[in-house]
C-alpha positions in Angstrom: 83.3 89.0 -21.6 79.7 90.0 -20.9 79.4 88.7 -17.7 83.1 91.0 -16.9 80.8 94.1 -17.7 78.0 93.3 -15.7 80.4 93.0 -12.4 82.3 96.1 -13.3 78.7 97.4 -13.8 77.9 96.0 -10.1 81.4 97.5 -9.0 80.2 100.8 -9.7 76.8 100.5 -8.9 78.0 99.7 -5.5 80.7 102.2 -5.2 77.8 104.6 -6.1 75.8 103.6 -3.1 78.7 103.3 -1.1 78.6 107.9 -1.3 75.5 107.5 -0.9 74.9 106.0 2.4 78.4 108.4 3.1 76.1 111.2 2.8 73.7 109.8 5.3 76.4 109.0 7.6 77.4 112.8 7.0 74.4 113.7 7.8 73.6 112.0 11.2 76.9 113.3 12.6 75.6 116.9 11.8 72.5 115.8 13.8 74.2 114.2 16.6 76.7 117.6 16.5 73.4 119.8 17.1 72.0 117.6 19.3 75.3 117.6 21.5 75.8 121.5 21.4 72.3 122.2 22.1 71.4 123.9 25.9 69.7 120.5 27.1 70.7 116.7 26.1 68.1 115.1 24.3 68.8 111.7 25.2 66.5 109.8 23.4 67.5 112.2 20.3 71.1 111.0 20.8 70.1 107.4 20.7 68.0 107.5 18.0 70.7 109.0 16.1 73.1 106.2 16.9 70.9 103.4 16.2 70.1 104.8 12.6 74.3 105.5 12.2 74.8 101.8 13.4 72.0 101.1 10.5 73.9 103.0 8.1 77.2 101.2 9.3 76.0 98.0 8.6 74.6 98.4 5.0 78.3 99.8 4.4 79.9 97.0 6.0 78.1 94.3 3.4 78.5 96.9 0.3 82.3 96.4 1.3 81.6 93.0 1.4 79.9 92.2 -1.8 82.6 94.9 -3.4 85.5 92.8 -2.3 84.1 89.4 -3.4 83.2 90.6 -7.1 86.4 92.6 -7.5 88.7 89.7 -6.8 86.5 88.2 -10.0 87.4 91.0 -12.2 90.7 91.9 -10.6 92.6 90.1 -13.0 91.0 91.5 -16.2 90.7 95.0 -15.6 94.6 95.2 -14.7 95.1 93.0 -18.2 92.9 95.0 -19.8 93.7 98.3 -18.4 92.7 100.4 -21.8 89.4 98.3 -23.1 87.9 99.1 -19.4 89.7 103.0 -19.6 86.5 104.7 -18.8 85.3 102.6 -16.2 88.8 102.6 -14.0 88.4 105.8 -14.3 84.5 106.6 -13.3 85.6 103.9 -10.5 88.6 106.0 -9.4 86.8 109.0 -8.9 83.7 107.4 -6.9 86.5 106.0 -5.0 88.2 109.7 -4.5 84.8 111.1 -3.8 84.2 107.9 -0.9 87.3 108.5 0.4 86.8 112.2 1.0 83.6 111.2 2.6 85.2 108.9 5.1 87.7 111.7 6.3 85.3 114.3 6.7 83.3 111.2 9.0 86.1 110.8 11.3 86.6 114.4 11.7 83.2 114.4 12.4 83.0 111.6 14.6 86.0 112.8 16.8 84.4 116.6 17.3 81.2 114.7 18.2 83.3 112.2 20.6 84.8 115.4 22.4 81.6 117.3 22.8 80.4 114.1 24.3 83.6 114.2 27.1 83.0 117.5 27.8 79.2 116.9 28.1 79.9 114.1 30.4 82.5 116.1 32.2 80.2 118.6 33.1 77.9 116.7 34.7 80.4 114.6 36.9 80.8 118.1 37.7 77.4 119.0 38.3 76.9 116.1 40.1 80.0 116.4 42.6 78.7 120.2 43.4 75.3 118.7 44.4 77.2 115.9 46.4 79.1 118.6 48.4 76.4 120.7 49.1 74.2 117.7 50.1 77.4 116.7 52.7 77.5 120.4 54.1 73.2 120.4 54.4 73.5 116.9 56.3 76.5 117.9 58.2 75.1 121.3 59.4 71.7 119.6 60.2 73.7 116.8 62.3 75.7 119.7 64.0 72.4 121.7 64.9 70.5 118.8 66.1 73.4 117.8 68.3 73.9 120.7 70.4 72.6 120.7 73.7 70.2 123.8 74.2 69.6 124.6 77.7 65.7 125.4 78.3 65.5 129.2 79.3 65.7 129.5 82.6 64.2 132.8 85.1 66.8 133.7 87.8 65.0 135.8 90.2 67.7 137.9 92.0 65.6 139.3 95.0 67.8 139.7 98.0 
C-alpha cells in the first residue's frame, strides 16, 4: 500500500510541475507577443524564443509520459478506493483544472501570436512587391531613355 502512496505522491508531484512549466510556456508567448508587435522584428529574438518554447514542450511531453505510465499503476486502486485517497483525487483534480486552464489560455495565445505572424509576413510580401515594381519602372525608364535616339545639335545657317 506504501508503494500506492508514493506514485499518487509522484502523480501529483508531476501534475505540479506540469503548471509549472505551463507558466513558462505562458510566459514565452507573452514574449514572442511583444516581440511580434514591436516596430522592428527581432529575428534572432523570435528564434530564441521558439527554441526555449520547443525546450519547454519537450519536458511537458515526458511529464505526460511518465504521468501516463504510473497512473495506469494506480488506476485501478484509486477508482476502488475512491474515499481512502478522497483528498488526493481531489488536490489531483484541481491541479488538473488549474493545467487545463493553462493549456487554453496557450492556444489562445499561440493562435494571436500565429496571426500576428501572417500579418507580419504579409506585410513584407507587400513591402517587397512595392520595391519590385518600382525597381521594374526604374529599369524600364532607364531602358526607354537610353534607347532613344538623340540627334546631335545641329547649326542651320539660313543666309541667303
Amino acid at each position: 500500500m506504501e508503494n500506492k502512496n508514493s506514485y499518487i505522491t509522484i502523480l501529483m508531484e508531476s501534475l505540479r510541475k506540469k503548471s509549472t512549466i505551463l507558466d513558462e510556456i505562458l510566459c514565452k508567448n507573452a514574449e514572442q507577443r511583444e516581440i511580434l508587435t514591436g516596430q522592428e522584428l527581432d529575428e534572432a529574438a523570435l528564434q530564441s524564443n521558439m527554441e526555449e518554447k520547443e525546450h519547454w514542450i519537450k519536458e511537458l511531453t515526458l511529464l505526460d509520459r511518465g504521468f501516463n505510465s504510473i497512473y495506469e499503476k494506480v488506476k485501478e486502486d484509486l477508482l476502488n478506493h475512491k474515499e481512502k485517497y478522497a483528498l488526493e483525487i481531489k488536490c489531483m483534480q484541481t491541479l488538473i483544472k488549474e493545467i487545463t486552464d493553462k493549456s487554453m489560455d496557450i492556444q489562445v495565445g499561440e493562435k494571436r501570436n500565429r496571426d500576428l505572424m501572417a500579418a507580419h509576413y504579409s506585410r513584407m510580401r507587400t513591402k517587397i512587391r512595392q520595391a519590385k515594381v518600382g525597381k521594374d519602372v526604374a529599369t524600364n525608364y532607364y531602358k526607354t531613355m537610353n534607347n532613344l535616339d538623340f540627334s546631335t545639335p545641329q547649326f542651320l545657317d539660313k543666309k541667303k
